[in-house]
N, C-alpha and C positions, 0 to 999 in steps of 0.2 A: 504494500500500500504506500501511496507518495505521503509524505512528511505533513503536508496541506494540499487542500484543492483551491485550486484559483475559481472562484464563481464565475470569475470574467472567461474561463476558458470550459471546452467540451470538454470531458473526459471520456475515456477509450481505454478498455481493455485489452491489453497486447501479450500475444502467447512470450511468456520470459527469455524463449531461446534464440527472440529475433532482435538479440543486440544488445541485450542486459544482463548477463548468466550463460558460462557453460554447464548446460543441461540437458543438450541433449542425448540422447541413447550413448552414443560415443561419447561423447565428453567437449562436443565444440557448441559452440554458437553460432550462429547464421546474422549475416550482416541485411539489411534492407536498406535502398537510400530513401524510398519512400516513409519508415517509419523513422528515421535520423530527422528528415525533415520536419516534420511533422509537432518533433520534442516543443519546440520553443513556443507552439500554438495551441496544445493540450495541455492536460493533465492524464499522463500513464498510469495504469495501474496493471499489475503484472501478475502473471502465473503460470505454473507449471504443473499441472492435473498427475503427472504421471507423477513427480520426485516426490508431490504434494500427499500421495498414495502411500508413498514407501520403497519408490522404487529404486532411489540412489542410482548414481551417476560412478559413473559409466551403467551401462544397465543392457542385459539384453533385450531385443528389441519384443515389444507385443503388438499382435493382430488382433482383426475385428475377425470371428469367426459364426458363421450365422449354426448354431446348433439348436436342436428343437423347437424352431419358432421363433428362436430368438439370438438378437445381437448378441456375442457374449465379446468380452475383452480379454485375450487368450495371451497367456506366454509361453511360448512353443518349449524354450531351451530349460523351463522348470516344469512345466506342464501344470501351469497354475492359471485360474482364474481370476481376474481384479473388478469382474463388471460390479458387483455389487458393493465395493472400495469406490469405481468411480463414481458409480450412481448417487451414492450417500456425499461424496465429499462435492461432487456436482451442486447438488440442492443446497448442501450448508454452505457452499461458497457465494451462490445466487441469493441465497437468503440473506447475505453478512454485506455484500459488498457496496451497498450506497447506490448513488446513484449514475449510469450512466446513460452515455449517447452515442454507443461505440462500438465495435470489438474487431479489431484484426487478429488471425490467428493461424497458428502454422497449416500451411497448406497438406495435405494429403496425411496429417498424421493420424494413426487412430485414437486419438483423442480427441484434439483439436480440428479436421480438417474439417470444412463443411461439405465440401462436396468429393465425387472420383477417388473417394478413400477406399480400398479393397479390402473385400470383406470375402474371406475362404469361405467356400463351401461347406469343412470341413477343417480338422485340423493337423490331418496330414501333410507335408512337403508338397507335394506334387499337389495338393488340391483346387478345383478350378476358383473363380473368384468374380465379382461383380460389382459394380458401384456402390458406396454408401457415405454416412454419412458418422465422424470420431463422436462418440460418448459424450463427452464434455459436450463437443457444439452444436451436439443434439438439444442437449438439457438449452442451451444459449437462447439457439433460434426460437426453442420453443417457449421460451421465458421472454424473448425482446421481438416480438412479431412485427414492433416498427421501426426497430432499431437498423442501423448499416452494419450487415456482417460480412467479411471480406477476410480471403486470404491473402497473404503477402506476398505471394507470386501473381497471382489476380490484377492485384494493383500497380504491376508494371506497364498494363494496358492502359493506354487513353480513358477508353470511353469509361472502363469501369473506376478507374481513379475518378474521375469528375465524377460521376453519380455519386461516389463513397463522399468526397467531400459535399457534395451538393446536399446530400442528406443530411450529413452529419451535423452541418451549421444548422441546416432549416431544423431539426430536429431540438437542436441545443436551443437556440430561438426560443421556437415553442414551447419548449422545458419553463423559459423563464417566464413566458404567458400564462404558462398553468398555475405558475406559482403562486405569481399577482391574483389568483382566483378574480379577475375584473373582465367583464365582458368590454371596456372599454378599449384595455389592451389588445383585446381578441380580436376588435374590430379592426385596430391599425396592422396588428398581424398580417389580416386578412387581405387587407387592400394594398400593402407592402410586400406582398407573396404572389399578388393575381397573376402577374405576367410568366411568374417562376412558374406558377401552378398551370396557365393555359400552357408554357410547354412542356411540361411534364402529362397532364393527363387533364383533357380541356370536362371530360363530364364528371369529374371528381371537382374539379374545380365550379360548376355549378351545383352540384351535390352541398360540397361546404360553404359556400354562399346563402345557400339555404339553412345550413346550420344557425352560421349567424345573426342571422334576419332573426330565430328563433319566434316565429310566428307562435307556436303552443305554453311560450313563457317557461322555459324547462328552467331548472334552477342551475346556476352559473355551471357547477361541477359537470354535470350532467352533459350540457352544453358542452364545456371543455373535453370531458372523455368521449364522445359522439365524433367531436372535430379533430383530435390525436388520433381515432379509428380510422378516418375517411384520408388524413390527412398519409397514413403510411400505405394505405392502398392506391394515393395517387404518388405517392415515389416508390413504386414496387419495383419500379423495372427503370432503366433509362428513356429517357425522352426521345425522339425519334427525329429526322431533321424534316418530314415535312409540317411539325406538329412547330416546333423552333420556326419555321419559316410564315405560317398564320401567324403565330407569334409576334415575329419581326413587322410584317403586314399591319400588323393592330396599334403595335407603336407609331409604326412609319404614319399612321392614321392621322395622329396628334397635329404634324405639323408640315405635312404631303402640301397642302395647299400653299403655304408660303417658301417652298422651293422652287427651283428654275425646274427648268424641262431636263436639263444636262444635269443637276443633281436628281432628279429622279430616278434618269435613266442610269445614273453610274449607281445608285443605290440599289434598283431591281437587277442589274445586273451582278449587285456581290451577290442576292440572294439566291440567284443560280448556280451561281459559282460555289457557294455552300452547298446546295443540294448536289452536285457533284461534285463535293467533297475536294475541292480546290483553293476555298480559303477556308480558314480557322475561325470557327463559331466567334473568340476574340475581336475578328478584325470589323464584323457587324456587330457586336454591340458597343464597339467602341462608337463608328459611326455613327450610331442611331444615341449613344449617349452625351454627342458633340452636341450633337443638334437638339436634344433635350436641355443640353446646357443654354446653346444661344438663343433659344426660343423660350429658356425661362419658364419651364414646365415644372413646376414644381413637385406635382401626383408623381410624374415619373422618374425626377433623382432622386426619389426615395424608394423606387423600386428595386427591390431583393434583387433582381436580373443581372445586375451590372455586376455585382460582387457578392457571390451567393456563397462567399468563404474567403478566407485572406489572399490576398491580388499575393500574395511572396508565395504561395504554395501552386499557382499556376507553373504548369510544368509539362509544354506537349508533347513531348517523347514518347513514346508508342514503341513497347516490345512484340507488339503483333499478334500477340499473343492471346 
């Protein structure tokens, strides 16, 4: 656990072996540049499910092995069982750890991975094997269903890096809405996220529009947990670029009429050039945020869109992956 939590910053869960602790099965640790970066904009809070078991370091390694119906967490080289070590120390970890907005976690382990972790048939050598999902961020996902949960190889992609951040802030945000328990705050929320929300998911974002409005008078709380529900099913997935490009369309709306013919036209043509994926989602909203400047729009430099996470953690590098 960190020493203190910055209110001012999100906090995130990071598996311990990605650059804090040698932990892992061998005895190394794994470097990330994505969670290095990251340090100076969070608060970490860290763990290690397997040592946290008992299983000391260096350690031989254990699988997820599907026996009788069920996941079990298997160590081959003792022929021992830990599933019901992880299970308990899973729940008392969730149960203890405060609050977050977070979790990156080692990829493909069976503990931590969340997705493509191999699970034997059996637990035999030779036995075949199928996707699944590590113990620990079984218990995770299914304790943070709005939370951003992501592997650290994952996050060397683009597009999944911007969602993870894009979430993570709008999330922490929100956090501090619920806290204010004020449907006033909810409201500026609301109107400071429109644009983020139409390009993320345009009928979630009329859904919680309606929340707001709260025509049947629900009492604040109610209200708030209704709009945290609606709010992680419209950032489930990534946004999509024709969905960004209405988007762009709706701003462009504000102030189209008091442009020339030749800034319209160089402006419909970056947003082609986005949809074939030629310029950097960046280089239109800076545009479109020029021009919100010099027309003095006030609704819209306060929209989330422009910087939906600190401008120092943009980062387009793309491992393809």
């Amino acid at each position: 656990m960190p020493e203190s939590i910055d209110a001012k910053k999100p906090t995130i869960l990071v598996s311990k072996c990605l650059g804090f602790c040698k932990c892992r099965y061998n005895g190394d640790v794994l470097s990330s540049a994505f969670v290095e970066a990251l340090k100076p904009h969070v608060n970490y809070i860290t763990a290690c499910p397997e040592v946290e078991i008992g299983l000391g370091v260096p350690r031989n390694p254990v699988r997820l092995v599907s026996r009788g119906g069920a996941i079990e967490l298997y160590q081959p080289a003792e022929d021992k069982t830990y599933t019901q070590q992880m299970n308990r120390y899973s729940e008392s970890f969730f149960d203890s750890v405060g609050e977050l907005h977070g979790l990156i976690l080692k990829g493909r382990s069976p503990s931590c991975g969340i997705k493509d972790v191999k699970v034997y048939s059996g637990v035999e050598k030779s036995s075949s094997s199928q996707k699944g999902v590590g113990l620990f961020a079984a218990h995770a996902i299914a304790r943070y269903p709005n939370l951003p949960i992501e592997e650290e190889g994952r996050l060397t992609n683009y597009a999944i890096r911007e969602h993870f951040l894009t979430k993570l802030y709008t999330v922490f945000r929100f956090q501090q809405v619920k806290q204010s328990a004020s449907m006033k705050e909810l409201v500026r929320f609301h109107s400071e996220h429109k644009f983020l929300l139409m390009a993320y998911h345009q009928t979630q974002l009329r859904l919680l529009g309606k929340i707001v409005a709260n025509p049947e008078k629900k009492p604040v709380s109610e209200v708030l947990d209704l709009y945290e529900q609606h709010l992680g099913l419209a950032f489930l997935r990534p946004p999509t670029r024709n969905n960004y490009i209405n988007t762009f369309q709706h701003i462009f709306g504000y102030f189209s009429d008091a442009l020339s013919d030749k800034e319209k036209s160089f402006l419909l043509d970056r947003f082609q050039k986005y949809r074939e994926d030629k310029v950097h989602i960046s280089a239109i909203l800076n545009v479109l945020r020029s021009y919100a400047i010099q027309h003095n729009h006030d609704y819209l430099l306060n929209q989330a869109i422009w910087s939906a996470y600190p401008e120092e953690l943009l980062d387009i590098s793309d491992s393809g992956r």
